[in-house]
C-alpha positions as CSV (number, residue, x, y, z in Angstrom):
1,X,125.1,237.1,236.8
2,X,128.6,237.6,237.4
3,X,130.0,240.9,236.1
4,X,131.8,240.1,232.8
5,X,134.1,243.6,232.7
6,X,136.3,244.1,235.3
7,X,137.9,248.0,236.2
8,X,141.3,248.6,235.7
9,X,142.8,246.3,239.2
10,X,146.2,248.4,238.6
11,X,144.2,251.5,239.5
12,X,142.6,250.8,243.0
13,X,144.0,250.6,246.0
14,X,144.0,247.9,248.1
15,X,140.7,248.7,250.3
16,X,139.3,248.9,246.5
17,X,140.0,245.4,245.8
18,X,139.2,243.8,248.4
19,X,135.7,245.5,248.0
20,X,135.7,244.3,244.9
21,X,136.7,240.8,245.5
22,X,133.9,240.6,248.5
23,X,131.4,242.2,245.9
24,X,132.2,239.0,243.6
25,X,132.0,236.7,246.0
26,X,129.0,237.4,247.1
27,X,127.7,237.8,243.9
28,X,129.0,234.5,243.6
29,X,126.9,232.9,246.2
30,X,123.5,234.9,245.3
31,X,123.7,233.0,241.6
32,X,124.5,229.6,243.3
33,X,121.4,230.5,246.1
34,X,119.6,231.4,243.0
35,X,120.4,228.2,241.4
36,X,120.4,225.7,244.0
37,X,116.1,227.5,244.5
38,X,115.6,226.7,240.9
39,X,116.3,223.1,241.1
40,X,114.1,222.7,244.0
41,X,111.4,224.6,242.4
42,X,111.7,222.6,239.1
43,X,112.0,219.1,240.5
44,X,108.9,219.8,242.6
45,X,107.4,220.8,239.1
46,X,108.6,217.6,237.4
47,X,107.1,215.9,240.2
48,X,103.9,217.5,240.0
49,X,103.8,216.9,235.7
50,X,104.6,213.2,236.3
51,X,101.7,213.1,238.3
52,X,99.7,214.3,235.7
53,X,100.6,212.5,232.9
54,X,98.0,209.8,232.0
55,X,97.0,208.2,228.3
56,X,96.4,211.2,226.1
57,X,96.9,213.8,228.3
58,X,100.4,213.0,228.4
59,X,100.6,214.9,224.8
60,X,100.2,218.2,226.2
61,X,102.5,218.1,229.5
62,X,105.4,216.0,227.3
63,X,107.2,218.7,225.8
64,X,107.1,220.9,229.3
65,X,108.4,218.6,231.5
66,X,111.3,217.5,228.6
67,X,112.1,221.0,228.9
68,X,112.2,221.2,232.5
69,X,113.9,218.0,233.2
70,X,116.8,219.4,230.3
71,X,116.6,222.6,232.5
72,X,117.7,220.8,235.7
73,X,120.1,218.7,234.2
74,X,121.9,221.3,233.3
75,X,121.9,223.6,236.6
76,X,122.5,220.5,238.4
77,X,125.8,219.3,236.0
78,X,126.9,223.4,237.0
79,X,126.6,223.3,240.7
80,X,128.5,220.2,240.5
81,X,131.2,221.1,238.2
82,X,131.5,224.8,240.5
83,X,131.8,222.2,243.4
84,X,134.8,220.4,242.0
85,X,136.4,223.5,240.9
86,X,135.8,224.6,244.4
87,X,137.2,221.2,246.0
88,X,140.3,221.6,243.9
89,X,141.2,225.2,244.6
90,X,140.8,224.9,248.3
91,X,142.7,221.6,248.0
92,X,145.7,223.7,247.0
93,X,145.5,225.7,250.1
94,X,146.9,225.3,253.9
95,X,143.9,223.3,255.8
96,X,144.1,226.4,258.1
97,X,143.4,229.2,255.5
98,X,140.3,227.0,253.5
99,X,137.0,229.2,254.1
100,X,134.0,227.0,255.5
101,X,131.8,226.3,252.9
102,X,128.7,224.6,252.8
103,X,128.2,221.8,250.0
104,X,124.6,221.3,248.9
105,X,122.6,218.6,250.6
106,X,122.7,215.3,247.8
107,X,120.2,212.8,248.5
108,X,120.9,209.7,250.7
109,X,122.9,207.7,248.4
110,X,121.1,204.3,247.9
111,X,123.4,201.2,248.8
112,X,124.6,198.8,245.9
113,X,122.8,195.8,245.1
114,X,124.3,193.1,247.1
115,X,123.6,190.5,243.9
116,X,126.1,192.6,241.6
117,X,129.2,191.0,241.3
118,X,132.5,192.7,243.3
119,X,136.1,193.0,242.0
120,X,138.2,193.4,245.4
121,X,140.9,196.0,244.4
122,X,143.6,195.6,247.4
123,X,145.8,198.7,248.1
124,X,148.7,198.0,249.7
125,X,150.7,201.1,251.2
126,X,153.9,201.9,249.7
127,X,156.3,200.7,252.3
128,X,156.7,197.5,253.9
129,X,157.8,199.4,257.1
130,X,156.8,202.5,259.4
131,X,158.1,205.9,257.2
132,X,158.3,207.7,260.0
133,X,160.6,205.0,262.4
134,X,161.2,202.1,260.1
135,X,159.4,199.7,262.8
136,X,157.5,196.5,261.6
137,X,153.7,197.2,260.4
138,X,150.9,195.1,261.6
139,X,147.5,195.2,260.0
140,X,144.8,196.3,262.6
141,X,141.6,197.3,260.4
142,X,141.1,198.1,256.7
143,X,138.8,200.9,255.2
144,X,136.6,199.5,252.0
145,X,134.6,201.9,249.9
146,X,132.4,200.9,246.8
147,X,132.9,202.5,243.2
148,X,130.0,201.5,240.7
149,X,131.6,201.0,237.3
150,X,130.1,199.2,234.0
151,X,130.8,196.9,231.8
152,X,130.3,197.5,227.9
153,X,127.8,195.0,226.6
154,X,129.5,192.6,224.4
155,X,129.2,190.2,221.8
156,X,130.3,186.5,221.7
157,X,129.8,183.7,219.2
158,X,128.4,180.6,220.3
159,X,130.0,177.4,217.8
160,X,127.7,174.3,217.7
161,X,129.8,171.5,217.2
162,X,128.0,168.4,216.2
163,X,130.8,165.5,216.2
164,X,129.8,162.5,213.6
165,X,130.4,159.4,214.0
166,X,130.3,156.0,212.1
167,X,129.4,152.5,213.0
168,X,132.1,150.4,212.3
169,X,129.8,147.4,211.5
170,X,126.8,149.0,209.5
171,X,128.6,152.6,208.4
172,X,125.6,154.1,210.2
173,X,126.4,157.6,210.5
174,X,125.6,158.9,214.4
175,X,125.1,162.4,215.1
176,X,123.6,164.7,218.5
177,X,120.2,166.7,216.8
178,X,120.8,170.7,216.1
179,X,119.9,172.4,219.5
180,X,117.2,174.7,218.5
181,X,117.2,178.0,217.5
182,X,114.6,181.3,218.7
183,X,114.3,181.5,214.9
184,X,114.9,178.0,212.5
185,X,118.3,178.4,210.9
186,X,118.3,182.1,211.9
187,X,121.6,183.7,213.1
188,X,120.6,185.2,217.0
189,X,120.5,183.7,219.9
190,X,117.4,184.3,222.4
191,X,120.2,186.6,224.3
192,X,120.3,189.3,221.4
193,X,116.8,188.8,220.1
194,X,115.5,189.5,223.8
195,X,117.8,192.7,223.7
196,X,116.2,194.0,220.1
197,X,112.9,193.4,221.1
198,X,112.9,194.9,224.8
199,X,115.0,198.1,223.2
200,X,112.5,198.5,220.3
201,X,109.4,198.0,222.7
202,X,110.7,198.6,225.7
203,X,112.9,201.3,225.7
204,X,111.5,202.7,222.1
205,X,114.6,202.5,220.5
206,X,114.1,202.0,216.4
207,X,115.8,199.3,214.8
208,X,117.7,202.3,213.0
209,X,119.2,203.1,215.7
210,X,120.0,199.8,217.5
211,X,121.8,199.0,214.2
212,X,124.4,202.1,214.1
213,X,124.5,201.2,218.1
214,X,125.3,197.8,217.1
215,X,127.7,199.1,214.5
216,X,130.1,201.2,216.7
217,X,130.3,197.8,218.9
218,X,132.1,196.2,215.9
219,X,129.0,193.9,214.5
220,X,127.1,194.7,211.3
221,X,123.5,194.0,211.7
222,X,121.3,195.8,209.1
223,X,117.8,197.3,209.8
224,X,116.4,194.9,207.2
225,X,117.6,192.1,209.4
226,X,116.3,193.2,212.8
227,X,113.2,193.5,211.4
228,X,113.3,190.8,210.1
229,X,114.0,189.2,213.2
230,X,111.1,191.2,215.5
231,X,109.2,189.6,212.2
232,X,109.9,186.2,213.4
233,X,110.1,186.3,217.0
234,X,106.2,188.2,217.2
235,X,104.8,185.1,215.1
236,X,107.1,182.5,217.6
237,X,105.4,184.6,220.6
238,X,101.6,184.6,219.2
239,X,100.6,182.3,221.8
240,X,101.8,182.9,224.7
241,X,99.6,186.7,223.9
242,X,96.8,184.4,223.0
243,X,97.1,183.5,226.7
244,X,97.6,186.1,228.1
245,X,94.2,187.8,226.3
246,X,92.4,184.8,227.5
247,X,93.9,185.5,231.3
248,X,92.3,188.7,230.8
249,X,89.3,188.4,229.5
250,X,88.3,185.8,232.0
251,X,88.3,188.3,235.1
252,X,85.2,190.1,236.0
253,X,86.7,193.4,236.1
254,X,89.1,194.9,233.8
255,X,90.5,198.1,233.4
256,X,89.8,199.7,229.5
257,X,91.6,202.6,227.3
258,X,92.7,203.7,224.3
259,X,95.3,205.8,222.9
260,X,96.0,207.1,218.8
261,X,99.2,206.1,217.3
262,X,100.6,207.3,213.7
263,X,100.3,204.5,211.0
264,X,101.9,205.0,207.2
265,X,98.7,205.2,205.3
266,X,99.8,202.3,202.2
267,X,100.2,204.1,198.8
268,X,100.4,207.5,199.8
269,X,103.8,208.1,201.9
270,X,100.6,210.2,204.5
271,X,100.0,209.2,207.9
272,X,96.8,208.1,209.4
273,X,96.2,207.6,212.6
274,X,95.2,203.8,214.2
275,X,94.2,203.3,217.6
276,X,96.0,201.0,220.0
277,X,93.4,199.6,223.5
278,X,94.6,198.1,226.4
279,X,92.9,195.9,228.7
280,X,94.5,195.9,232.0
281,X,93.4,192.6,234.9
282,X,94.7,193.8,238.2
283,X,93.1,192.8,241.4
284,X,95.9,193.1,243.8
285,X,94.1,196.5,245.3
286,X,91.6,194.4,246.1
287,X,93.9,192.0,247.9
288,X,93.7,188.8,245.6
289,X,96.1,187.0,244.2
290,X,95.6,186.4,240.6
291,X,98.5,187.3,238.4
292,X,98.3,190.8,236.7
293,X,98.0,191.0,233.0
294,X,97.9,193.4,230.1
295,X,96.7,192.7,226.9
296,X,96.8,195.3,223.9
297,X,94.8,195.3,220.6
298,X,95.3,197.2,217.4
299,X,92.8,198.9,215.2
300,X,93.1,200.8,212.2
301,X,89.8,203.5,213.2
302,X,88.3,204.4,217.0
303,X,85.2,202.8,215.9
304,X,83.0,201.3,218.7
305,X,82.9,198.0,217.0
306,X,86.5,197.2,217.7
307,X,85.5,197.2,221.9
308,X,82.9,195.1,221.2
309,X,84.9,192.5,219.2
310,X,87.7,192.8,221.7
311,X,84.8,192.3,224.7
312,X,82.5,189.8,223.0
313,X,83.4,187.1,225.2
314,X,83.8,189.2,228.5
315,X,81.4,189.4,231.2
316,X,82.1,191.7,234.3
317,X,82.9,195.4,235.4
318,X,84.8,197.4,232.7
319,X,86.2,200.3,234.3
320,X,86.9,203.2,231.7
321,X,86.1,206.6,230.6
322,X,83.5,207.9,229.2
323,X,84.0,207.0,225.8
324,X,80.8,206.6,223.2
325,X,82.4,203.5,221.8
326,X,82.0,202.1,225.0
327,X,78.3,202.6,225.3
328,X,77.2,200.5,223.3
329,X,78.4,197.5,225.3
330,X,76.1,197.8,228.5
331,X,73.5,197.4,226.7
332,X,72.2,193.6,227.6
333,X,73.4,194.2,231.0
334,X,76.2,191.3,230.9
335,X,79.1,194.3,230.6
336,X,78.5,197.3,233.2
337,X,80.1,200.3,233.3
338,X,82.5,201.8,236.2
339,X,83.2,205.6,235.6
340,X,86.8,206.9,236.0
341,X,87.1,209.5,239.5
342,X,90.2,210.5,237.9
343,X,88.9,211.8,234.9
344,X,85.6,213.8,236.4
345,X,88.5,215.0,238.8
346,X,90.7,216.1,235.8
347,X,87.9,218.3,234.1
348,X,88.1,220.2,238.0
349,X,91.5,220.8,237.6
350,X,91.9,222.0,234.1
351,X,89.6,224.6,234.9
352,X,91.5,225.4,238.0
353,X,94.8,225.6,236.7
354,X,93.3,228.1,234.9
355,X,91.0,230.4,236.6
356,X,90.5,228.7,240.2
357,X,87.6,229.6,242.0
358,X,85.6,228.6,245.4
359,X,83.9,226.1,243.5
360,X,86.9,224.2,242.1
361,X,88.5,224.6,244.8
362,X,85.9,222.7,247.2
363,X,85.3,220.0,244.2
364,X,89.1,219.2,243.8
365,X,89.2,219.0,247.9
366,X,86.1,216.7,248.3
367,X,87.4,214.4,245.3
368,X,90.3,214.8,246.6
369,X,88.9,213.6,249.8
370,X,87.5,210.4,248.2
371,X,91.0,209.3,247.5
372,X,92.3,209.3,250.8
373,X,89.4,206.8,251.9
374,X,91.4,204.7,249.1
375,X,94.9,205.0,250.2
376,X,93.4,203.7,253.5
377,X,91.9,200.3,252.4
378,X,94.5,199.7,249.1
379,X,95.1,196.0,249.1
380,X,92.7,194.9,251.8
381,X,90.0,192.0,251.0
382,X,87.2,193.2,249.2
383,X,84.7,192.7,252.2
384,X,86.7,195.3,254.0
385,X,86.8,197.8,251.3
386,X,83.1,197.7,250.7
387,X,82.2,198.0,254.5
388,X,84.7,201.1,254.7
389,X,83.2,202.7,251.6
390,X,80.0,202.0,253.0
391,X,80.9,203.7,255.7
392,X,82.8,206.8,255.0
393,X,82.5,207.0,251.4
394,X,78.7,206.7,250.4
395,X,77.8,209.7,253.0
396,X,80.4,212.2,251.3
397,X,79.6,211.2,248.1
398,X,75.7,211.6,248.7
399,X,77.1,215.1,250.6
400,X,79.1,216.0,247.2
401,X,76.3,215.1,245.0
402,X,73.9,217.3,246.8
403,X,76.1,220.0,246.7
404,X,77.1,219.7,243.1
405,X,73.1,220.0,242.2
406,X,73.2,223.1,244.3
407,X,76.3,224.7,242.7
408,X,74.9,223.7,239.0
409,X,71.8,225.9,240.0
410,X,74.1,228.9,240.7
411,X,76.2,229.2,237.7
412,X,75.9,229.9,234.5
413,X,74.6,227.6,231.7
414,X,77.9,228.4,229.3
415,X,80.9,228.0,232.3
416,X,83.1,225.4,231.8
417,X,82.3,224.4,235.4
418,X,79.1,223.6,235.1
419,X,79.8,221.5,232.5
420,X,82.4,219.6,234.6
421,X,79.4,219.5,237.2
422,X,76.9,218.1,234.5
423,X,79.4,215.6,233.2
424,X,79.8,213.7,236.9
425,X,75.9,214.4,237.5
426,X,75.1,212.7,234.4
427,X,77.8,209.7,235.0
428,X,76.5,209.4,238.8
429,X,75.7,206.0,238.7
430,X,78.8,204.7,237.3
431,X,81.1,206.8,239.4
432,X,79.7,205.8,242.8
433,X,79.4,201.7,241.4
434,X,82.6,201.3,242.9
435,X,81.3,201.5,247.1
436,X,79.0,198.7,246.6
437,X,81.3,196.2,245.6
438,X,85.3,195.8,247.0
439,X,87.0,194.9,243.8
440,X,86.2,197.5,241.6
441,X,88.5,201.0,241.9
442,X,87.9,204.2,242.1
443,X,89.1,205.1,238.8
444,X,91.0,203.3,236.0
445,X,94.5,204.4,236.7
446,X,95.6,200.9,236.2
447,X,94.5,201.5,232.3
448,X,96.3,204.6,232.4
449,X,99.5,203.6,233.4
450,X,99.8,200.6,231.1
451,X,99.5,203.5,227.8
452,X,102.1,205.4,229.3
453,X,104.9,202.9,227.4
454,X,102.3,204.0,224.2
455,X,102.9,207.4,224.7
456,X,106.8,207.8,225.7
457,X,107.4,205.7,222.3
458,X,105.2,207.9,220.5
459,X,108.6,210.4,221.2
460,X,110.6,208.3,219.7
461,X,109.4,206.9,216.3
462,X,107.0,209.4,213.7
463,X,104.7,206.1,212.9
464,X,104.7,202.8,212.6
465,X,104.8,201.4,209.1
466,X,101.9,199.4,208.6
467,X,99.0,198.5,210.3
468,X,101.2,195.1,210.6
469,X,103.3,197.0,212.5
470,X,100.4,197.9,214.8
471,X,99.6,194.3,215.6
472,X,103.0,193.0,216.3
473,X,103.3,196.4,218.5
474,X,100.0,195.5,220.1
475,X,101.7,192.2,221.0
476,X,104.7,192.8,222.6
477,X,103.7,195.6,224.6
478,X,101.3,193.2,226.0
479,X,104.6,190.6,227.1
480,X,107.1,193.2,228.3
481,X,103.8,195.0,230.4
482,X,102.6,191.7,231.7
483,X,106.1,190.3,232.5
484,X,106.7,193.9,234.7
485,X,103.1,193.7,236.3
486,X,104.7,190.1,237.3
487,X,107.9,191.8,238.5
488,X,110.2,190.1,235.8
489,X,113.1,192.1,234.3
490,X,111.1,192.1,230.0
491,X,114.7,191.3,229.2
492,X,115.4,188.6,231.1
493,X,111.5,186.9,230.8
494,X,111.7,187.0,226.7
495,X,115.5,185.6,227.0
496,X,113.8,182.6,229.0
497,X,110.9,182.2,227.0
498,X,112.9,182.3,223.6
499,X,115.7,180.0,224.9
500,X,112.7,177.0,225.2
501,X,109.4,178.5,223.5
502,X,110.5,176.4,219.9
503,X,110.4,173.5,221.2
504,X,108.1,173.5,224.2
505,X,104.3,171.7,223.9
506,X,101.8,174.1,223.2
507,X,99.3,172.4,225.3
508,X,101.4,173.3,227.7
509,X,102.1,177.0,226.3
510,X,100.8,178.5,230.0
511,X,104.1,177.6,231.7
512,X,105.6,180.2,229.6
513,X,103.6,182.8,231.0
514,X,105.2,185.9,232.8
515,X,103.2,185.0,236.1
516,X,104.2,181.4,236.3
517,X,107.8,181.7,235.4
518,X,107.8,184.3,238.0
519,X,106.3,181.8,240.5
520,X,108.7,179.1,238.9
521,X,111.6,181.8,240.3
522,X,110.2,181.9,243.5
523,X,109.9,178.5,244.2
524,X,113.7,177.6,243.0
525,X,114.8,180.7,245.3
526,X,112.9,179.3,248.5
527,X,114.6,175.8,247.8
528,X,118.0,177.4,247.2
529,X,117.2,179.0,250.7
């Protein structure tokens, strides 16, 4: 830090001060070294936490990398604000007495979006003739730069007008039908209830909030109304998460996981805490191309008898981790089980943060190892995939096997790495299913990711109200995650499902899908084209 107390400057001499000023200043430029280290070191950090955060875990590494990502928000926001200062002092000064200074490297700055709309800003100089001779000026070249501004969201009212009209013969009165309405009779348009919806489940923004948001943008919308609104809209969007649960049931491998949510016990004013799953359909790794999906289910307990309702009709690979709920379910043979890499891997690296050793070391590098056989063959056909783990994969996994069941021999009973050894040894058969057959994975980070929306809203809100609340949870998250496995904008796919989903056949509910209006999109674009 900067020395705060400063001698007596009328007292030294001029050699003095000038030591003094070059003591500052390079003071000075030790802090902003010091500083500009830090943020490197921290966002490799954040990097490295993000990596790591998966279902449950997440709890543990959510308040570190908060803090660290507050950390270099702030050192950042002070290197630039010395910057400016900088800029503005030497901008006050002769170009030939400035000092060279070396600003800090920014990242490659990203261009605009071409599809965002441009306001052309013309600046014309000040005179219509030379300053310096008065001669005529003759435009040879302009110079065009970009500045990103935004526009406040804004409310409008939309007026039905329904003219009437009479029959002059038979005073029949004639009159256009109401349009119809996201909600019957109800006052938003599917606009709005797209917005409330995406920022509760989306973004994890309480109606609480969105209301006193709502209420600084000059419209009164109470908490009881939104919710009353999300009420509505979940029942009008029932079906189309029928579908989508039926999409993904029907595959013959789907990703499985679970993560714990707080739920107002009734009666009580206590918590409890309900569980919410999520079933994940994603073949593209694989290389087909059937539509990814996500559907969520809500239960009130972890029991194992919630899976097995959720499954009964499913008959395939469920990849997942080791769970006891699950076990149940492989029973008759029709469901088989496909062991997580990254969670045997994770058991290896907890320890290893901790107290690495040879043995961790070698694990983490041979699992490690594994993976990069995967990065290889990700979105090939499955054929291929199989022949290369066949290949490359089966002999180091038979090598890593043999040489877990020497390293279990050598430790000790008790060690927490022995256990991690016993748990893959005893799961062996499900974590190598995945060589002999191209569409399965090699662990069930597709699950994973889809809880991650669970677990940043868990931030946000302390529990959901009711185990209603749960369910109608369960069922959004499963249209705003399907909608983005589709590549769809949640926002924009509920606005175009609630503008039509009232009055469109439900035998023909499919077309509402996120998959197929995404296709729909595609197939306007190429015909625009």
């Amino acid at each position: 830090m900067i020395s705060a107390a400063l001698p007596d400057l009328d007292a030294l001499d001029m050699e003095a001060l000038k030591a003094l000023v070059i003591a500052q200043h390079s003071e000075l430029l030790d802090q902003r070294k010091s500083n500009a280290q830090e943020i490197e070191h921290l966002k490799l950090v954040i990097e490295k936490y993000r990596r790591m955060i998966f279902g449950r875990k997440s709890e543990k590494l959510t308040g570190a990398l908060e803090q660290l990502e507050f950390r270099l928000e702030e050192l950042e926001t002070e290197q630039a604000a010395d910057e400016a200062a900088q800029a503005a002092t030497e901008a006050t000064q002769p170009s030939s007495t400035r000092a060279d200074s070396k600003r800090r490297s920014r990242p490659a700055r990203k261009p605009l979006p071409e599809d965002l709309p441009r306001e052309v800003v013309n600046h014309l100089p000040p005179h219509s003739c030379c300053p310096d001779c008065g001669g005529a000026l003759r435009q040879f070249g302009e110079d065009v730069s970009e500045q990103l501004e935004r526009i406040p969201a804004s409310f409008k009212v939309i007026r039905h007008v329904r003219p009437k009209f009479a029959c002059a013969g038979c005073e029949s009165v004639v009159e256009a039908p109401a349009p119809a309405r996201p909600i019957d009779r109800g006052l938003p348009g599917p606009g709005l209830l797209a917005h409330v919806l995406v920022s509760k489940y989306g973004d994890h923004l309480p109606l609480y909030r969105q209301s006193q948001i709502y209420a600084r943008e000059g419209v009164d919308l109470d908490r009881s109304t939104l919710a009353g609104w999300v009420g509505a809209a979940s029942e009008l969007l029932a079906p189309l998460v029928d579908e989508i649960k039926k999409h993904v049931l029907a595959a013959s491998k789907i990703h499985a996981d679970d993560t714990p949510v707080p739920v107002l016990a009734p009666g009580n004013g206590k918590t409890k805490t309900g569980r919410l799953w999520t079933y994940v359909r994603d073949d593209r790794p694989a290389g087909l191309g059937t539509a990814p999906a996500v559907w969520f289910a809500y239960s009130e307990d972890r029991k194992g008898e919630h899976p097995r309702r959720h499954l009964k009709e499913f008959r395939g690979a469920l990849q997942a981790d080791a769970y006891a709920g699950f076990h149940h379910l492989y029973g008759d043979g029709a469901i088989y089980e496909v062991a997580c890499w990254a969670h045997t891997r994770r058991k290896f690296h907890d320890i290893h943060v901790v107290h690495a050793s040879p043995t961790t070391t070698e694990a983490l590098a041979r699992i490690g190892a594994l993976y990069g056989i995967e990065e290889d063959i990700r979105g090939k056909p499955a054929k291929f995939r199989s022949a290369i783990r066949q290949a490359r994969a089966k002999p180091m996994l038979d090598q890593l096997h043999n040489w877990m069941e020497k390293m279990l021999r050598s430790l000790s009973t008790k060690s927490e790495t022995a256990g991690a050894i016993r748990y893959a040894l005893s799961h062996w058969r499900a974590l190598t299913r995945y060589v002999d057959d191209g569409l399965l994975e090699i662990d069930n980070s597709a699950a994973e990711r889809a809880l991650r929306a669970v677990a940043i809203g868990r931030k946000n809100y302390l529990f959901m109200g009711a185990d209603s609340g749960g369910h109608r949870a369960a069922s959004l998250y499963s249209l705003i995650g399907s909608a983005k496995l589709s590549g769809l904008d949640p926002a924009f796919y509920l606005r175009t499902v609630l503008a039509t989903i009232a009055e469109h056949p439900i035998n023909r509910i499919e077309q509402l899908l996120p998959w197929n209006i995404a296709r729909s999109l595609q197939t306007e674009s190429s015909h625009a084209a």
